[in-house]
C-alpha positions in Angstrom: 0.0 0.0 0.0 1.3 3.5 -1.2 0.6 6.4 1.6 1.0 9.5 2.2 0.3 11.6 5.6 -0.1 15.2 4.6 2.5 17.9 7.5 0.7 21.2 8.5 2.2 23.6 11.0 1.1 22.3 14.1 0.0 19.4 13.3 2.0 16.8 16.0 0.6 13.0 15.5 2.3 13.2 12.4 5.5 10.9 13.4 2.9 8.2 14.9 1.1 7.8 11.9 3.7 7.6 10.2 5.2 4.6 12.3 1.7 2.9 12.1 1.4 3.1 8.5 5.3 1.7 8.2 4.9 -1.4 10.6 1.3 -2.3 8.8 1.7 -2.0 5.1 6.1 -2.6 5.2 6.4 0.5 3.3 7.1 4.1 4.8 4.6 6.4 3.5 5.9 9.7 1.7 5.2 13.2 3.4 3.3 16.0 1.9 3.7 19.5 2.7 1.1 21.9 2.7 2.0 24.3 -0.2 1.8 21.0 -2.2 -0.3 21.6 -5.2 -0.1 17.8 -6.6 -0.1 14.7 -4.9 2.0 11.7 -5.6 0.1 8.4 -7.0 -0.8 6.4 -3.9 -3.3 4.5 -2.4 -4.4 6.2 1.0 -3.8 10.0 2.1 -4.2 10.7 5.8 -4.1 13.9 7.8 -3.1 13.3 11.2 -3.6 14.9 14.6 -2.3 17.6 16.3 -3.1 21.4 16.5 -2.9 23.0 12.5 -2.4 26.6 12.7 -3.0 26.6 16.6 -6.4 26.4 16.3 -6.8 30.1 15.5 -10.5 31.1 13.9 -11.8 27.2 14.3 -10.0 24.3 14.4 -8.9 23.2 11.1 -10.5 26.4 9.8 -6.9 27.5 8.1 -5.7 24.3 7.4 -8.8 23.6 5.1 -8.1 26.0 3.1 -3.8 25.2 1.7 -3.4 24.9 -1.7 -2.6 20.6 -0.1 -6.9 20.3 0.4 -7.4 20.9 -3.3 -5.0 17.9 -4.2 -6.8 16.2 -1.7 -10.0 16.9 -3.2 -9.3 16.2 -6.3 -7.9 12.5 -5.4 -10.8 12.0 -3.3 -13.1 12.5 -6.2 -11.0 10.0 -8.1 -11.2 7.6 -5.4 -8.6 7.4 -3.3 -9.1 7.1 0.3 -8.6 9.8 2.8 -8.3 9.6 6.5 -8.2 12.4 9.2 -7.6 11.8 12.6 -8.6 14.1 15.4 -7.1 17.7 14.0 -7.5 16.0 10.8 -11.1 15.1 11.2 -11.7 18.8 12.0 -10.1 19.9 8.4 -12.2 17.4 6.0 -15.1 18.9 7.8 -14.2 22.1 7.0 -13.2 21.7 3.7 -16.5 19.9 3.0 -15.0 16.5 2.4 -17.4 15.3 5.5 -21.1 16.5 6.3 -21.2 18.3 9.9 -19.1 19.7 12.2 -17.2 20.0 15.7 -17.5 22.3 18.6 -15.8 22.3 21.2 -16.1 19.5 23.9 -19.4 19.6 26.2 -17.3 19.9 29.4 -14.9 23.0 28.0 -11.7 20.8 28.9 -9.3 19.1 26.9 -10.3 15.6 27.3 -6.6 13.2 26.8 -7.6 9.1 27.9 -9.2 6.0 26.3 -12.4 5.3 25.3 -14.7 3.0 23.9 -15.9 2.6 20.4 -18.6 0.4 18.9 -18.3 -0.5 15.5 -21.5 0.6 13.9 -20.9 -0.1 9.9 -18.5 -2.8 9.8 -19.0 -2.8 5.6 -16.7 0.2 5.0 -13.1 -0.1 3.4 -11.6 1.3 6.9 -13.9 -1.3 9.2 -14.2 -4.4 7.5 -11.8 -6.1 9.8 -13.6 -5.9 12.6 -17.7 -7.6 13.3 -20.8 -5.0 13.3 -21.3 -4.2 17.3 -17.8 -5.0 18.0 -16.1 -3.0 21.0 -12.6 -1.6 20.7 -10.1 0.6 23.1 -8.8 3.9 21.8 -7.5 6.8 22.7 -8.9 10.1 22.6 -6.7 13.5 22.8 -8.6 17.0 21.8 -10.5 19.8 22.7 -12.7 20.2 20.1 -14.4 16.8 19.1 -18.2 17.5 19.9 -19.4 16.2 16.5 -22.8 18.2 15.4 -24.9 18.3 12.2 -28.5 19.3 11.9 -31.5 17.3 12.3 -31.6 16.2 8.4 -27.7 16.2 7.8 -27.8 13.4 10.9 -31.0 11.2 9.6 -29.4 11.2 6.3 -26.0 10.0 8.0 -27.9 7.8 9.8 -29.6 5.9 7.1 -27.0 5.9 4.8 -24.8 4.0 7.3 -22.0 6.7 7.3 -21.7 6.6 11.2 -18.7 4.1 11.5 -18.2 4.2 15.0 -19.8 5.8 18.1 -19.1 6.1 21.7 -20.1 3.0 24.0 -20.7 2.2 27.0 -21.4 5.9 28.6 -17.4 6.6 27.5 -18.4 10.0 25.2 -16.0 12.1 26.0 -17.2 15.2 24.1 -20.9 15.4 24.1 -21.2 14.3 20.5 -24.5 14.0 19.0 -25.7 10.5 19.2 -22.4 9.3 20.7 -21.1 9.7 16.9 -17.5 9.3 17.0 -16.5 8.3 13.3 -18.3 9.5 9.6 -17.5 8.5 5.7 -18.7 10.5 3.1 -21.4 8.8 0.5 -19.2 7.5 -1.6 -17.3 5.3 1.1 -13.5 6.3 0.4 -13.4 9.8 2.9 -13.3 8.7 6.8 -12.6 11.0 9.5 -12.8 10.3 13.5 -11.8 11.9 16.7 -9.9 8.9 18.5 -6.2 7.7 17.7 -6.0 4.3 16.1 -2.8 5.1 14.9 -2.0 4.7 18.8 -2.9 1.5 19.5 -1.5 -0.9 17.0 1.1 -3.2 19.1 1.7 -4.4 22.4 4.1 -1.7 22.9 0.8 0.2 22.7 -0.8 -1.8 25.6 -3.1 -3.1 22.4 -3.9 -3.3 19.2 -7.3 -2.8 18.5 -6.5 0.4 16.1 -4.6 -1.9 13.8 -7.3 -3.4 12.0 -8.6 0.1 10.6 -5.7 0.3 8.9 -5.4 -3.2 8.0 -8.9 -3.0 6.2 -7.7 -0.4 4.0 -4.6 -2.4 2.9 -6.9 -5.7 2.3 -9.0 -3.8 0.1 -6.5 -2.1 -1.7 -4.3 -5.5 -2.0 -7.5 -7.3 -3.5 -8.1 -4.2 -5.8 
């Protein structure tokens, strides 16, 4: 699998992903700055965690809008899967790539420990190695990851199955609207969620229940 993890200023989960990516696929993914205006040809893009721009106007707000979101755009309409990641979550909202938004967490604190997720569509190209209902471990680490979207933006979510994962077992750690804690766009190849699965791969991790997101992309990719 070909990757590449896109570096904002700020950003800071940048050298995890990267190491995540390395150990699952064998291959080191390539780096992409932000003044990029073309992307190489790979497989999966991800924008990682972290604080882009320091979270001036809205988190993600500037980022969105680097000449690297219109490559990222344009690959996405082509197919090619996208992944953002906490900070990275926040900038696909904002540059549209993902229907909603974030506000800032329901307890005004910066919220850093693990949580639960359930898997709720376990059909996607980012979940299909793990069972519908299935319970997993992750860590969570931001300040703004109250997910929001209006009443007929989240019933159209909702039935289309683009709610990957929520929040189980009373472990929301945000406030997020229906516990949601993971969306893909319509056309299945643009995934953004607040926890770190990048940070949970190995036993040097204390688990590895984050690995198989990855490892569902690589399947699919390999088979393609």
């Amino acid at each position: 699998m070909k990757s590449a993890v896109v570096q904002l200023p700020g950003l800071n989960r940048d050298r995890d992903m990267i190491a995540a990516l390395t150990k699952i696929s064998g291959q080191a993914p390539v780096t992409v700055w932000q003044t990029e205006t073309e992307l190489p040809d790979v497989d999966l893009i991800v924008i990682p965690g972290g604080f882009s721009y320091g979270d001036y106007l809205r988190c993600g707000a500037i980022a969105a809008r680097m000449p690297v979101m219109q490559a990222i755009k344009a690959k996405a309409d082509q197919g090619v899967k996208v992944l953002g990641v906490c900070n990275g979550f926040q900038i696909l909202l904002e540059a549209g790539l993902l229907p909603g938004a974030l506000m800032r967490n329901a307890s005004l604190k910066f919220v850093c420990k693990e949580i639960k997720l359930e898997v709720v569509n376990a059909e996607t190209d980012f979940s299909r190695a793990y069972e519908k209902g299935q319970i997993l471990r992750c860590p969570v680490a931001h300040h703004d990851g109250n997910y929001f979207a209006d009443a007929e933006t989240l019933q159209l979510i909702e039935d289309n199955g683009q709610v990957v994962f929520r929040y189980a077992d009373g472990t929301n750690p945000n406030g997020s609207i229906n516990d949601i804690a993971g969306v893909i766009n319509e056309k299945g190849n643009v995934l953004g969620l607040m926890p770190h699965p990048e940070n949970l791969i190995e036993a040097a991790h204390g688990g590895n229940d984050g690995r198989a997101l990855f490892a569902s992309a690589l399947d699919v990719i390999a088979a393609a």
